[in-house]
Jmol script that loads the backbone (N, CA, C; Angstrom):
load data "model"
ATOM      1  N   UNK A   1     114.788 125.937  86.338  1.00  0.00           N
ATOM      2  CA  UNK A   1     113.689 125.334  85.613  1.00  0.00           C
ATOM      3  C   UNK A   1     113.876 123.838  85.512  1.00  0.00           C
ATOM      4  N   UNK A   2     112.765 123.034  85.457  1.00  0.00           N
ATOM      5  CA  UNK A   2     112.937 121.262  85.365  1.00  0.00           C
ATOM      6  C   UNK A   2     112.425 121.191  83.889  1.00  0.00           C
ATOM      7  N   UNK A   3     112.610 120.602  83.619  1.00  0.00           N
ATOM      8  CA  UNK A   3     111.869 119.859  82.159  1.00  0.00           C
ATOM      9  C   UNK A   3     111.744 118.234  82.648  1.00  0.00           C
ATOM     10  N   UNK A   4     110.499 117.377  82.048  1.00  0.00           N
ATOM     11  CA  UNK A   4     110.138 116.296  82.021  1.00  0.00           C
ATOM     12  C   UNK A   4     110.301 115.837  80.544  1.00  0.00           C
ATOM     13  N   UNK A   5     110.721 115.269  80.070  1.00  0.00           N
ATOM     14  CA  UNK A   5     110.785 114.343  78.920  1.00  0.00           C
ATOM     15  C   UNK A   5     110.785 112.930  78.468  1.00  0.00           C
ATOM     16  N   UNK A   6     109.273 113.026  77.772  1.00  0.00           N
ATOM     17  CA  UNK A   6     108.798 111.616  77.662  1.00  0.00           C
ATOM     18  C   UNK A   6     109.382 111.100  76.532  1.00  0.00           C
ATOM     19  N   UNK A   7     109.403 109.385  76.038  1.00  0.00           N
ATOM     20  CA  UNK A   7     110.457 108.908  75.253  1.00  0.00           C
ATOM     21  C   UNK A   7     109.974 107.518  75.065  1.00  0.00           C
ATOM     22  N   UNK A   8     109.509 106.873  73.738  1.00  0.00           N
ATOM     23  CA  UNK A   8     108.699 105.490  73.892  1.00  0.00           C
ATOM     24  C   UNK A   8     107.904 105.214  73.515  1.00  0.00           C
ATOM     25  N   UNK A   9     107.118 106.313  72.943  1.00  0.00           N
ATOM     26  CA  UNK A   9     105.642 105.701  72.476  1.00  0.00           C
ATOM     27  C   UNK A   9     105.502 104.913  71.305  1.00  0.00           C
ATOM     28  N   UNK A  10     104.831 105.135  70.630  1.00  0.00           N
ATOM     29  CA  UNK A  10     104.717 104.263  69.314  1.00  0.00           C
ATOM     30  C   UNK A  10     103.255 103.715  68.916  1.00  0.00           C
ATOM     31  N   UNK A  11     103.274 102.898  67.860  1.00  0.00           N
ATOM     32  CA  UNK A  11     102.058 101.827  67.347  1.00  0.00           C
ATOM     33  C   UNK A  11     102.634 100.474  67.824  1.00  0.00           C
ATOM     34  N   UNK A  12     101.874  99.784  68.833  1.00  0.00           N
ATOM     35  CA  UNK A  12     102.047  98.563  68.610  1.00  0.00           C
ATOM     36  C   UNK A  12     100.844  97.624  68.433  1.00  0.00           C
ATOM     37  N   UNK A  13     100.607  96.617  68.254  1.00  0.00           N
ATOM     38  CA  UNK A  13      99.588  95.449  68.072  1.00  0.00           C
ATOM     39  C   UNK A  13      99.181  95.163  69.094  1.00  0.00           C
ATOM     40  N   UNK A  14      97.758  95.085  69.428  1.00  0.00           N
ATOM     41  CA  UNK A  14      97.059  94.262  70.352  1.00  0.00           C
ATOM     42  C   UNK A  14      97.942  92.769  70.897  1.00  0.00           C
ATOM     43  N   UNK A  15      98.450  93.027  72.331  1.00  0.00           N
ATOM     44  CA  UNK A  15      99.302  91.599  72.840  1.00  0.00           C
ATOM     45  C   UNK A  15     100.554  92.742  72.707  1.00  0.00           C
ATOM     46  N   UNK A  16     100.946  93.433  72.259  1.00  0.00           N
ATOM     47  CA  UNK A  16     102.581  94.159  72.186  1.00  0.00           C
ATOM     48  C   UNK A  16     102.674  94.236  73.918  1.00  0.00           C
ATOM     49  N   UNK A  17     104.058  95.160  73.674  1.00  0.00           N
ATOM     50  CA  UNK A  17     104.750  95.435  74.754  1.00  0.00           C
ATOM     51  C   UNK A  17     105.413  96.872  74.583  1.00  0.00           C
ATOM     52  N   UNK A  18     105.506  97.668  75.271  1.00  0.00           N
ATOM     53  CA  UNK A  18     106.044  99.476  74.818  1.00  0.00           C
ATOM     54  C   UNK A  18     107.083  99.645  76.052  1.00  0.00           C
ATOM     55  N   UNK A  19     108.291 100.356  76.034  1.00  0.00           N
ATOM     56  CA  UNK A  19     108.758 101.327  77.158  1.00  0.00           C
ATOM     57  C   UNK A  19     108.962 102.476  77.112  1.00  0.00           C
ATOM     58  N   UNK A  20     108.215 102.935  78.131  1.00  0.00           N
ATOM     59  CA  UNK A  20     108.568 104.485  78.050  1.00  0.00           C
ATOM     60  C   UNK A  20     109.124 104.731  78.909  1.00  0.00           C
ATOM     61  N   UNK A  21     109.760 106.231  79.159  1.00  0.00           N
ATOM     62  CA  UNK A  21     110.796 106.675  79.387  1.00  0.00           C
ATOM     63  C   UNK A  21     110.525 108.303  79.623  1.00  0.00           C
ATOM     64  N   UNK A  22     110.966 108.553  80.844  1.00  0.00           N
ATOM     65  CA  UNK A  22     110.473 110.151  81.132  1.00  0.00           C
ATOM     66  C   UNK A  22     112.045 110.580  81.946  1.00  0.00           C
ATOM     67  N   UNK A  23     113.033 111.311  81.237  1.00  0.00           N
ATOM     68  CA  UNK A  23     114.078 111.867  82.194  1.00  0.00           C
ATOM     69  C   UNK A  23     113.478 113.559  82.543  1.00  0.00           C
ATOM     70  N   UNK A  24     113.734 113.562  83.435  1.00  0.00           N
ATOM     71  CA  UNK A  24     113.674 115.036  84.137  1.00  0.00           C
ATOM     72  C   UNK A  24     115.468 115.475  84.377  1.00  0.00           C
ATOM     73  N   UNK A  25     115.111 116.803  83.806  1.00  0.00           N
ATOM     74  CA  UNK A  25     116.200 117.643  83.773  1.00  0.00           C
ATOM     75  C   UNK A  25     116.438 118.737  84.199  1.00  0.00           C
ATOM     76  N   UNK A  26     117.208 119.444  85.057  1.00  0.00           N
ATOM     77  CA  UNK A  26     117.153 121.291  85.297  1.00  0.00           C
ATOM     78  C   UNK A  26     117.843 120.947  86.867  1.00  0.00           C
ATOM     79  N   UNK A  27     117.411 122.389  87.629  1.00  0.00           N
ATOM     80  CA  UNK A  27     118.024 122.757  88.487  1.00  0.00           C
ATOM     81  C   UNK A  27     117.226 121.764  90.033  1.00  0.00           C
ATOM     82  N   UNK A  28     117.363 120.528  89.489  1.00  0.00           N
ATOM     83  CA  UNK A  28     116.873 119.552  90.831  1.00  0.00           C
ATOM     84  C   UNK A  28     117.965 119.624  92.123  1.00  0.00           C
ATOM     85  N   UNK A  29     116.962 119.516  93.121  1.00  0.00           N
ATOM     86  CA  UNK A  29     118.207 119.006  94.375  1.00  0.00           C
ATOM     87  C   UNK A  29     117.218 117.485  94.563  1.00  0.00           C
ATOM     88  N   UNK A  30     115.571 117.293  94.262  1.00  0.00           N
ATOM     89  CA  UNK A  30     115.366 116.132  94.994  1.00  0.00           C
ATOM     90  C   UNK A  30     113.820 115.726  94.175  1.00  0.00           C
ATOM     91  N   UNK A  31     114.494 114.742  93.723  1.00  0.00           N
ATOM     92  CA  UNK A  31     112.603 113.713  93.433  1.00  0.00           C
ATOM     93  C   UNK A  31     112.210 112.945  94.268  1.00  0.00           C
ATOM     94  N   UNK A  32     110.666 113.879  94.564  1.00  0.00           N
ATOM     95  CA  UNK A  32     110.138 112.434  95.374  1.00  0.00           C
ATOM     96  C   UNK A  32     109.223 111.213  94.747  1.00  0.00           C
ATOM     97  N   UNK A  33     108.299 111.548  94.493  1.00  0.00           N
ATOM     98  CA  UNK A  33     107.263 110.069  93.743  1.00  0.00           C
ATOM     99  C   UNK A  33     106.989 110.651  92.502  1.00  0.00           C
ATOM    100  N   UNK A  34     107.268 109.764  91.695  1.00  0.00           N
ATOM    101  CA  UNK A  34     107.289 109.971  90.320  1.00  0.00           C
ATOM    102  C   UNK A  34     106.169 108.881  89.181  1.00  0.00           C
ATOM    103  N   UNK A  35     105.326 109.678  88.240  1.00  0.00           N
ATOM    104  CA  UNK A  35     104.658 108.549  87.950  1.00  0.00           C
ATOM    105  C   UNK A  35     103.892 108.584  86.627  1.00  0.00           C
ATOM    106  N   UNK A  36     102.528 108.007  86.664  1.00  0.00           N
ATOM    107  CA  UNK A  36     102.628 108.335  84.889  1.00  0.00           C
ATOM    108  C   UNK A  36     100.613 108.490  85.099  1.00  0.00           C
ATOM    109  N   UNK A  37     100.576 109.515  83.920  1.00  0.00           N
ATOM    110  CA  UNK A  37      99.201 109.544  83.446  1.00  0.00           C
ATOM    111  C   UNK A  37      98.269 109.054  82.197  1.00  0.00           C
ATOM    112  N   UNK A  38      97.429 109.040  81.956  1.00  0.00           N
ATOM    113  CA  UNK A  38      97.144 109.008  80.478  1.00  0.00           C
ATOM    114  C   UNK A  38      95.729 109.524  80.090  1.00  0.00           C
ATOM    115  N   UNK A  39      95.697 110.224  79.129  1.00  0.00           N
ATOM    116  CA  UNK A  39      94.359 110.466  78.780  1.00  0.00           C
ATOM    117  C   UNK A  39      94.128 109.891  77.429  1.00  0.00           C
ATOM    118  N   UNK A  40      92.658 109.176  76.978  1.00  0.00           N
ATOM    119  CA  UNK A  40      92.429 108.808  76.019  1.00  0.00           C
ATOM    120  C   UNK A  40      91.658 109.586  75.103  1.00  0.00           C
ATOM    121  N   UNK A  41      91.275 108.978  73.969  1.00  0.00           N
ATOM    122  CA  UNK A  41      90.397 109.968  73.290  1.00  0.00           C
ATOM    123  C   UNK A  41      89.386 110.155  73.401  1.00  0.00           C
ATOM    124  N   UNK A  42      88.502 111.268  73.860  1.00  0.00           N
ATOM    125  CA  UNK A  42      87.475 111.656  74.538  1.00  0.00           C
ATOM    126  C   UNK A  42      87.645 111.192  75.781  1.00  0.00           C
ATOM    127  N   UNK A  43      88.465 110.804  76.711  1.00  0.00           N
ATOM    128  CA  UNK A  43      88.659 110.766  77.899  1.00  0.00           C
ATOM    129  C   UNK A  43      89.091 111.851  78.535  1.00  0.00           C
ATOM    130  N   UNK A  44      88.782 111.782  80.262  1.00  0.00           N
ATOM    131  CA  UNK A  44      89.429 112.588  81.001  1.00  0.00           C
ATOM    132  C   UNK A  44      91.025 112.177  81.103  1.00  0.00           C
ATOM    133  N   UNK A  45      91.894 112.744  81.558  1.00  0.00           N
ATOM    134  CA  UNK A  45      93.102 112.510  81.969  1.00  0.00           C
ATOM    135  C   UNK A  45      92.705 110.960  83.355  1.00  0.00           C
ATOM    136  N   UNK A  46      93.495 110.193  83.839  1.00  0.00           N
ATOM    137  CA  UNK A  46      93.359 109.189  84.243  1.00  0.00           C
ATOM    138  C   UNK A  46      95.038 108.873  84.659  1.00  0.00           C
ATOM    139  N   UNK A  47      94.742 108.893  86.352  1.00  0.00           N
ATOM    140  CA  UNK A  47      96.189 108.038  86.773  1.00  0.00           C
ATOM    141  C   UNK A  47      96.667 106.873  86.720  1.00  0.00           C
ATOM    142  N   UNK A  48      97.632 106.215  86.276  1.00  0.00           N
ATOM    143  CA  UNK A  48      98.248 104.954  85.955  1.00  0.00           C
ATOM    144  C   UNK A  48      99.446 103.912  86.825  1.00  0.00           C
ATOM    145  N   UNK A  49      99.908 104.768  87.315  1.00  0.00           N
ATOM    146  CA  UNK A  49     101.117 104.317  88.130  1.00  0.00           C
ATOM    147  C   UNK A  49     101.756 105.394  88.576  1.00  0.00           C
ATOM    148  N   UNK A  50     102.610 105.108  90.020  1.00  0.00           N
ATOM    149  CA  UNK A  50     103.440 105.800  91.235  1.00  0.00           C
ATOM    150  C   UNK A  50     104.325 104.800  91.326  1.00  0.00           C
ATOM    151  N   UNK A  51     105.433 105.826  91.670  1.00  0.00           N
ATOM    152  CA  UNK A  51     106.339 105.314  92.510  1.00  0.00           C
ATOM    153  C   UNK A  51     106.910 106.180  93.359  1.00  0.00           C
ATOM    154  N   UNK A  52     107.582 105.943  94.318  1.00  0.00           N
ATOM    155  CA  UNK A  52     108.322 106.915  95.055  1.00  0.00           C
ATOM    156  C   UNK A  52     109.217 106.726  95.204  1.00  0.00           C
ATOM    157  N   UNK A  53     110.253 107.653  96.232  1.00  0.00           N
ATOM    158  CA  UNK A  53     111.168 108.101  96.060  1.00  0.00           C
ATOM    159  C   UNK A  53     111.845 106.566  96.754  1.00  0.00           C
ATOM    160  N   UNK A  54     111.225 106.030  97.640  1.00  0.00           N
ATOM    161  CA  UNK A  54     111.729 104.691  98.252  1.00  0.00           C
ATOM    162  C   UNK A  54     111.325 103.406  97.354  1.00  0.00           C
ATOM    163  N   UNK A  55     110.768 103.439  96.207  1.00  0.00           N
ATOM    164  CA  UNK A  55     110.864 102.263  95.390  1.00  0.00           C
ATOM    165  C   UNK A  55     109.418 101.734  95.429  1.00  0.00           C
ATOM    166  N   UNK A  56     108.076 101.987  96.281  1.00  0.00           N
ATOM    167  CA  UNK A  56     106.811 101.746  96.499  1.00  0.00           C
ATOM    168  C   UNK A  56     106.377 102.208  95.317  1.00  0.00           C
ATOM    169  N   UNK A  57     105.079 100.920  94.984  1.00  0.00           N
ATOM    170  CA  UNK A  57     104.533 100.923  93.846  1.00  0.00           C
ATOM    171  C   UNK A  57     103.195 101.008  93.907  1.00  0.00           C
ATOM    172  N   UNK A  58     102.142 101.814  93.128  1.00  0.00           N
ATOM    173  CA  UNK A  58     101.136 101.912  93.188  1.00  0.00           C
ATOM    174  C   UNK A  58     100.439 101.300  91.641  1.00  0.00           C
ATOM    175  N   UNK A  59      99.595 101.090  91.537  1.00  0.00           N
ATOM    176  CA  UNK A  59      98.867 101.179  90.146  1.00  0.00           C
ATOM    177  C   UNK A  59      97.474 100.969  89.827  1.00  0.00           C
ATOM    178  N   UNK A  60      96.792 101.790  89.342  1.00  0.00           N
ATOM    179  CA  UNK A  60      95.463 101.563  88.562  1.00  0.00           C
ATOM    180  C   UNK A  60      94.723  99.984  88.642  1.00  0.00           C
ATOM    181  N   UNK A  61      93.858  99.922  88.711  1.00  0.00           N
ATOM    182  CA  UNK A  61      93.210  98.784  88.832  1.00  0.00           C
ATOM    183  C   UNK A  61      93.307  98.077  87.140  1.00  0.00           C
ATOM    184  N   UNK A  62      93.280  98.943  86.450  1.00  0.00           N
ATOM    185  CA  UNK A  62      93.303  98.898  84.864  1.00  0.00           C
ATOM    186  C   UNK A  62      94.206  98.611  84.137  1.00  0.00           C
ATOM    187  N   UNK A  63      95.345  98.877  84.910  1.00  0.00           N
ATOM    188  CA  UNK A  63      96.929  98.080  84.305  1.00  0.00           C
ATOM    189  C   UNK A  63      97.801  97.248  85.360  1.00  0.00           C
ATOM    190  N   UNK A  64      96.613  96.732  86.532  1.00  0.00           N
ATOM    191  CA  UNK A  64      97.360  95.871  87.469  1.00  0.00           C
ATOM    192  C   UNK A  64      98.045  94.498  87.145  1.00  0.00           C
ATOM    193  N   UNK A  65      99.143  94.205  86.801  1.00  0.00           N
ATOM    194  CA  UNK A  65      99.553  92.752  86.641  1.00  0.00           C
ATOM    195  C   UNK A  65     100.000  93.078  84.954  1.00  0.00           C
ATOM    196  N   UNK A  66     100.227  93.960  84.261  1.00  0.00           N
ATOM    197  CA  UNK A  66     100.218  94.149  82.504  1.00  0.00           C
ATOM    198  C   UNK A  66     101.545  95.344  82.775  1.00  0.00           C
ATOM    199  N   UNK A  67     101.664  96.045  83.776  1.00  0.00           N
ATOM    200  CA  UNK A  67     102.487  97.771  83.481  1.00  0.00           C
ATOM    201  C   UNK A  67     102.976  97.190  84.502  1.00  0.00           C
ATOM    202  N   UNK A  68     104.436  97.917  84.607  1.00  0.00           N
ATOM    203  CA  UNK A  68     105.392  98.029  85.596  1.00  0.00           C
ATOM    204  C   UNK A  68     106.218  99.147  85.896  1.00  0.00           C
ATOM    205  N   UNK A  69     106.200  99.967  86.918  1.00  0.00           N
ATOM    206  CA  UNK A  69     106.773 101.158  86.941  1.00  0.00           C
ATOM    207  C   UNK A  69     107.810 100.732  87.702  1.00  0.00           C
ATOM    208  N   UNK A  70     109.219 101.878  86.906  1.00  0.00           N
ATOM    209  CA  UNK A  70     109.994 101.821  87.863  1.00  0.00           C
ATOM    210  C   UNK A  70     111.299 103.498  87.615  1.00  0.00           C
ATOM    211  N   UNK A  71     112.031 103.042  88.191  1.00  0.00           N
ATOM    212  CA  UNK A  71     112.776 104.619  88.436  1.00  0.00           C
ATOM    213  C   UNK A  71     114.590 104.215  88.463  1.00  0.00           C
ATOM    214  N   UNK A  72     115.449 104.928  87.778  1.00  0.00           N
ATOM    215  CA  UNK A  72     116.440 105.028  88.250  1.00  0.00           C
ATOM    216  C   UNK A  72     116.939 106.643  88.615  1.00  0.00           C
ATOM    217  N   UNK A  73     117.082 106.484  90.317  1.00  0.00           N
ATOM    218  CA  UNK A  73     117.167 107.692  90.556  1.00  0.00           C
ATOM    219  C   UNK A  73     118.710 108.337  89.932  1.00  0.00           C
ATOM    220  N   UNK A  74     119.665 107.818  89.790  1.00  0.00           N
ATOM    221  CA  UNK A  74     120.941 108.380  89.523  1.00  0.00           C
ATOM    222  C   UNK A  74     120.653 109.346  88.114  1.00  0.00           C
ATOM    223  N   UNK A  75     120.020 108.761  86.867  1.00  0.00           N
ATOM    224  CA  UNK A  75     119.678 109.276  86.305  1.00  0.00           C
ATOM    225  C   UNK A  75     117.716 110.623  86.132  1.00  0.00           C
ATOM    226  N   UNK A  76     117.599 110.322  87.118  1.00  0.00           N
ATOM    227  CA  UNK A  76     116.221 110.799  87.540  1.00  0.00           C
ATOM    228  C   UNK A  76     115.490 110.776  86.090  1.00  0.00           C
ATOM    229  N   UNK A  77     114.854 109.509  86.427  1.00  0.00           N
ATOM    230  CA  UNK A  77     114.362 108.847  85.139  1.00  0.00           C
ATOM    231  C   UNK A  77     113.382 108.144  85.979  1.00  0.00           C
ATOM    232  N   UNK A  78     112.163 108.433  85.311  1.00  0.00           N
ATOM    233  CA  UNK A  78     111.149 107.128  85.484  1.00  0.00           C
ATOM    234  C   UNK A  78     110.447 106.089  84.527  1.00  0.00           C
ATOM    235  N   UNK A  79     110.265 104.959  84.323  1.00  0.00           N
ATOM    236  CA  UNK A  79     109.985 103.927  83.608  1.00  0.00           C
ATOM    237  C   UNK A  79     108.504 103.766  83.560  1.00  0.00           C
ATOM    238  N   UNK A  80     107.991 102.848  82.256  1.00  0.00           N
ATOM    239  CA  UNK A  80     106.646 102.561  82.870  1.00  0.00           C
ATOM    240  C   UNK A  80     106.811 101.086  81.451  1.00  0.00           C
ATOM    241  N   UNK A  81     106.971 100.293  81.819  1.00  0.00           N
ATOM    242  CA  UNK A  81     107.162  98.475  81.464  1.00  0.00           C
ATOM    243  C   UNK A  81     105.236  98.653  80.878  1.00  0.00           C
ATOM    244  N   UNK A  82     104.406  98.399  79.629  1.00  0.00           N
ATOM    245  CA  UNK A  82     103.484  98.352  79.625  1.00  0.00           C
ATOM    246  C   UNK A  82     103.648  96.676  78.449  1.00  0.00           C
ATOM    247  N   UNK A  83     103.354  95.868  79.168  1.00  0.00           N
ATOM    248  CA  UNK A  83     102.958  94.781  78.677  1.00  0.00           C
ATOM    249  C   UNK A  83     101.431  94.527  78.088  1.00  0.00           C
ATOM    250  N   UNK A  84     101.113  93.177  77.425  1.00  0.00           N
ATOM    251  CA  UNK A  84      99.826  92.467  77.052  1.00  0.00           C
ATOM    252  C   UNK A  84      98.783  93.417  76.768  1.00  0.00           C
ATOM    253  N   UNK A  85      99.348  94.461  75.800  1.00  0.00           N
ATOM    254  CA  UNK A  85      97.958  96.221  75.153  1.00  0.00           C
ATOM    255  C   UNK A  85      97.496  95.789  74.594  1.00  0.00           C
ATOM    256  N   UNK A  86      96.142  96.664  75.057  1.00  0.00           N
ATOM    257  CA  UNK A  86      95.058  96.410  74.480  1.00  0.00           C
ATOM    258  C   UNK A  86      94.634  97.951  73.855  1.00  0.00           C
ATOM    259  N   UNK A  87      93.314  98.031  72.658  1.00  0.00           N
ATOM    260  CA  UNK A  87      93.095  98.816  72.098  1.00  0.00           C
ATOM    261  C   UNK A  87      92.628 100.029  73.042  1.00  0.00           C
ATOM    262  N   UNK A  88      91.982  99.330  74.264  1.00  0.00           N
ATOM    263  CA  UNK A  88      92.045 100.370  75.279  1.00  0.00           C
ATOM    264  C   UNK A  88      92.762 101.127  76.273  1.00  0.00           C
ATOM    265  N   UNK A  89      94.563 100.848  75.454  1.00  0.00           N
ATOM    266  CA  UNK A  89      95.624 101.631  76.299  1.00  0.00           C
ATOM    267  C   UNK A  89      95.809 102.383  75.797  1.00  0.00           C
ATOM    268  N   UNK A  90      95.412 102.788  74.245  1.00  0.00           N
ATOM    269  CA  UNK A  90      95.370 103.850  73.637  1.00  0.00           C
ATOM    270  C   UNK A  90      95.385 104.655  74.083  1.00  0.00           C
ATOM    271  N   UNK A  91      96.146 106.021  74.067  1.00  0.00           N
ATOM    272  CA  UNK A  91      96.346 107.678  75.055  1.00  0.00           C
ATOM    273  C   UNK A  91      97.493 107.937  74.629  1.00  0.00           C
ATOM    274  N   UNK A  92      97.346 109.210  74.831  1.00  0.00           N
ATOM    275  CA  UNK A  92      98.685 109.700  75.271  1.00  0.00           C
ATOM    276  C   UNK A  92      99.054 109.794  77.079  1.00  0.00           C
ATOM    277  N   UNK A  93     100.276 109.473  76.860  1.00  0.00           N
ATOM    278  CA  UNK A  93     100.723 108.796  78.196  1.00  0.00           C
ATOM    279  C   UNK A  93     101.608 110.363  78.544  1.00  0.00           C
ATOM    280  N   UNK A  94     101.631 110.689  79.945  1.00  0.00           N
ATOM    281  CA  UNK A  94     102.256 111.842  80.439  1.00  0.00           C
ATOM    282  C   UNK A  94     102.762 111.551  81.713  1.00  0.00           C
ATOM    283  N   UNK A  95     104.011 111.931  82.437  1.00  0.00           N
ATOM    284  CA  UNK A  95     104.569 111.289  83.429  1.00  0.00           C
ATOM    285  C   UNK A  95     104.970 112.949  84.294  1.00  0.00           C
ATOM    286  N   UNK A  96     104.874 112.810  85.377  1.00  0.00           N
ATOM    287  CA  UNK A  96     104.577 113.624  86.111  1.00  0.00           C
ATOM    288  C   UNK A  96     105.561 113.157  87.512  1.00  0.00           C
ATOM    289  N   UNK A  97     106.090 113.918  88.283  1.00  0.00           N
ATOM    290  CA  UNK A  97     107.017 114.349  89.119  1.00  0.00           C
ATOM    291  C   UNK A  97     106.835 115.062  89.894  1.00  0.00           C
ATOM    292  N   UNK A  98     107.433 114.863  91.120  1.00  0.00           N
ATOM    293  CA  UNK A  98     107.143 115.955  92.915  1.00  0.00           C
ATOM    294  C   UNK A  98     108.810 116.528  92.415  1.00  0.00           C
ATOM    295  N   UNK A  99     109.028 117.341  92.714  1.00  0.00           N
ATOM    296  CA  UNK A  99     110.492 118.045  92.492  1.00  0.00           C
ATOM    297  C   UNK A  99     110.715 118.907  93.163  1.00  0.00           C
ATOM    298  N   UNK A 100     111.759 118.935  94.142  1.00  0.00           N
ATOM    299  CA  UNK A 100     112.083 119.676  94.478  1.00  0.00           C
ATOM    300  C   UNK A 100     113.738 120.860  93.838  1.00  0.00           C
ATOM    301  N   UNK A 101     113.383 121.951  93.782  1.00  0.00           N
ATOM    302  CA  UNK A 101     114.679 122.574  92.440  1.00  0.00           C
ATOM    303  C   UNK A 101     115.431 123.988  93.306  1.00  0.00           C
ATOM    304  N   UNK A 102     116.199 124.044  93.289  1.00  0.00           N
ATOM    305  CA  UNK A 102     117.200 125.030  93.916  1.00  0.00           C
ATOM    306  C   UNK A 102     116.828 126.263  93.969  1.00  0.00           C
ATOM    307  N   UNK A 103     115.733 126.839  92.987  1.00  0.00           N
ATOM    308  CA  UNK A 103     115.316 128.104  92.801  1.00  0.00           C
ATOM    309  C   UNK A 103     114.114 128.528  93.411  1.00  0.00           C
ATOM    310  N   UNK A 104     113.512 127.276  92.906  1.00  0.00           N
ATOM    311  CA  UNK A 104     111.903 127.327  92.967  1.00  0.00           C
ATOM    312  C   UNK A 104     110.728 126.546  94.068  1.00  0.00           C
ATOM    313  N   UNK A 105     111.910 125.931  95.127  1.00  0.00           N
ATOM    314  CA  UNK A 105     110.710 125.198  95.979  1.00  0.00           C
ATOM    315  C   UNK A 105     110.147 124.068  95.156  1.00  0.00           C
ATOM    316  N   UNK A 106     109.093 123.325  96.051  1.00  0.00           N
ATOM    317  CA  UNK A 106     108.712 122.230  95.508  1.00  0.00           C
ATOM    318  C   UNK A 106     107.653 122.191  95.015  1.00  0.00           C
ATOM    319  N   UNK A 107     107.296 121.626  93.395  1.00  0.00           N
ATOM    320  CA  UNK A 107     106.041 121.392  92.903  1.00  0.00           C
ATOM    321  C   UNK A 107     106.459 119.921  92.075  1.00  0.00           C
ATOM    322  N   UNK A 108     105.114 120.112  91.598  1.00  0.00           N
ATOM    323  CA  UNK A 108     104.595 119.104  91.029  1.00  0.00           C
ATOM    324  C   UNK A 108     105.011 119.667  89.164  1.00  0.00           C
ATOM    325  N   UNK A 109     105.638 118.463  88.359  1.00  0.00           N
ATOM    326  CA  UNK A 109     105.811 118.927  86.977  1.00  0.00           C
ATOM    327  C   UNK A 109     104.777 118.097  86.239  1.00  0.00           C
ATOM    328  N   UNK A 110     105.077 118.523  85.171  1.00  0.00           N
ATOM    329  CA  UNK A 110     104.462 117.032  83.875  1.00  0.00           C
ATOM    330  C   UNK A 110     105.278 117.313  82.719  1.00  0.00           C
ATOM    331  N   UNK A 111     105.162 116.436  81.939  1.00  0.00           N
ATOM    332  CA  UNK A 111     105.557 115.929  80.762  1.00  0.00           C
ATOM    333  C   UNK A 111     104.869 116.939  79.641  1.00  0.00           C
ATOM    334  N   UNK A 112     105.581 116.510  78.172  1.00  0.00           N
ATOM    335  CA  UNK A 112     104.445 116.820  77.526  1.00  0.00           C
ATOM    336  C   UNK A 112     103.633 115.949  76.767  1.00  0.00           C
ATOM    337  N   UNK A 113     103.910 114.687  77.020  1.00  0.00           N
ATOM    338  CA  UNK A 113     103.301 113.276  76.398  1.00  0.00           C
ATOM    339  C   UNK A 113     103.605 112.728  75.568  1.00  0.00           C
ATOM    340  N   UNK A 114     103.472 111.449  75.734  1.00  0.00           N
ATOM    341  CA  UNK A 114     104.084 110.688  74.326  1.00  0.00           C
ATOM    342  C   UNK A 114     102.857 109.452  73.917  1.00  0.00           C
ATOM    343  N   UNK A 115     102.753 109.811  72.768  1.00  0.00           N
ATOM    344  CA  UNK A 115     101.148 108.628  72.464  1.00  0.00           C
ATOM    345  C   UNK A 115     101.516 107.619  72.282  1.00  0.00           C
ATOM    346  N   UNK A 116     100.668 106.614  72.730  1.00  0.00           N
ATOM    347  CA  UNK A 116     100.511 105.159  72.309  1.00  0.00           C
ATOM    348  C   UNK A 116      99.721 104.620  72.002  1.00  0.00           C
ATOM    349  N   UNK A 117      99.978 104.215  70.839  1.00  0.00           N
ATOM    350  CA  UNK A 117      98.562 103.211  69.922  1.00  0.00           C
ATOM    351  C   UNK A 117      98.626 101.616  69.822  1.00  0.00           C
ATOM    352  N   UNK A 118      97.393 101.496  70.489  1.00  0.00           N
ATOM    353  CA  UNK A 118      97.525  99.745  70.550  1.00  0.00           C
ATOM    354  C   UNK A 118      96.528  99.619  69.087  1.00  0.00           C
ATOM    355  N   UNK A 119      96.507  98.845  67.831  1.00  0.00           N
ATOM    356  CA  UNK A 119      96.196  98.740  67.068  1.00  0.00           C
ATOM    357  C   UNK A 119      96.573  97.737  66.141  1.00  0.00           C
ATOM    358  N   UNK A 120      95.395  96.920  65.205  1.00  0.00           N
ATOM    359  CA  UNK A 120      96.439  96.529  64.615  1.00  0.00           C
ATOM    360  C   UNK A 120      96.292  96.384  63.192  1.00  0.00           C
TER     361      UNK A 120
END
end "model"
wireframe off; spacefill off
backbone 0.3
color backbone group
């Protein structure tokens, strides 16, 4: 079994800065692209940032130049750097994983989320 565990959220002020933090745990042999979601209130769920297993970065048009994803694989951990929030980063944030696990073949996991409130 894998577990994803998110770590970071909080209240911060319009202009803050947050890190979150997602370690994955269990019977891994291999992560490939690892990354983060968010859904807001009354929103659909909404993708935010990728990375992969080689260090390539993707991101949302909506947190381009403000979020920074990143990964340390030794610990199979992925990051997400969210700078300059605004009231509209509000969500709960969920980070999601390609995994491959000794038992089970390869899927796709998730988190179970960690909220963030831009507010002030």
């Amino acid at each position: 079994q894998v577990q994803l565990v998110e770590s970071g959220g909080g209240l911060v002020q319009p202009g803050g800065s947050l890190r979150l933090s997602c370690a994955a745990s269990g019977s891994i042999v291999s992560i490939y692209a690892m990354g983060w979601h968010r859904q807001g209130p009354g929103k659909q769920r909404e993708w935010v940032a990728l990375i992969t297993n080689g260090g390539s970065t993707n991101y949302a048009d909506s947190v381009k130049g403000r979020f920074t994803i990143s990964r340390d694989n030794a610990k199979n951990t992925v990051y997400l750097q969210m700078n300059s929030l605004t009231p509209e980063d509000t969500a709960v944030y969920y980070c999601n994983a390609d995994i491959a696990t000794m038992f089970s073949g390869r899927f796709g996991h998730w988190g179970q989320g960690t909220q963030v409130t831009v507010s002030s």
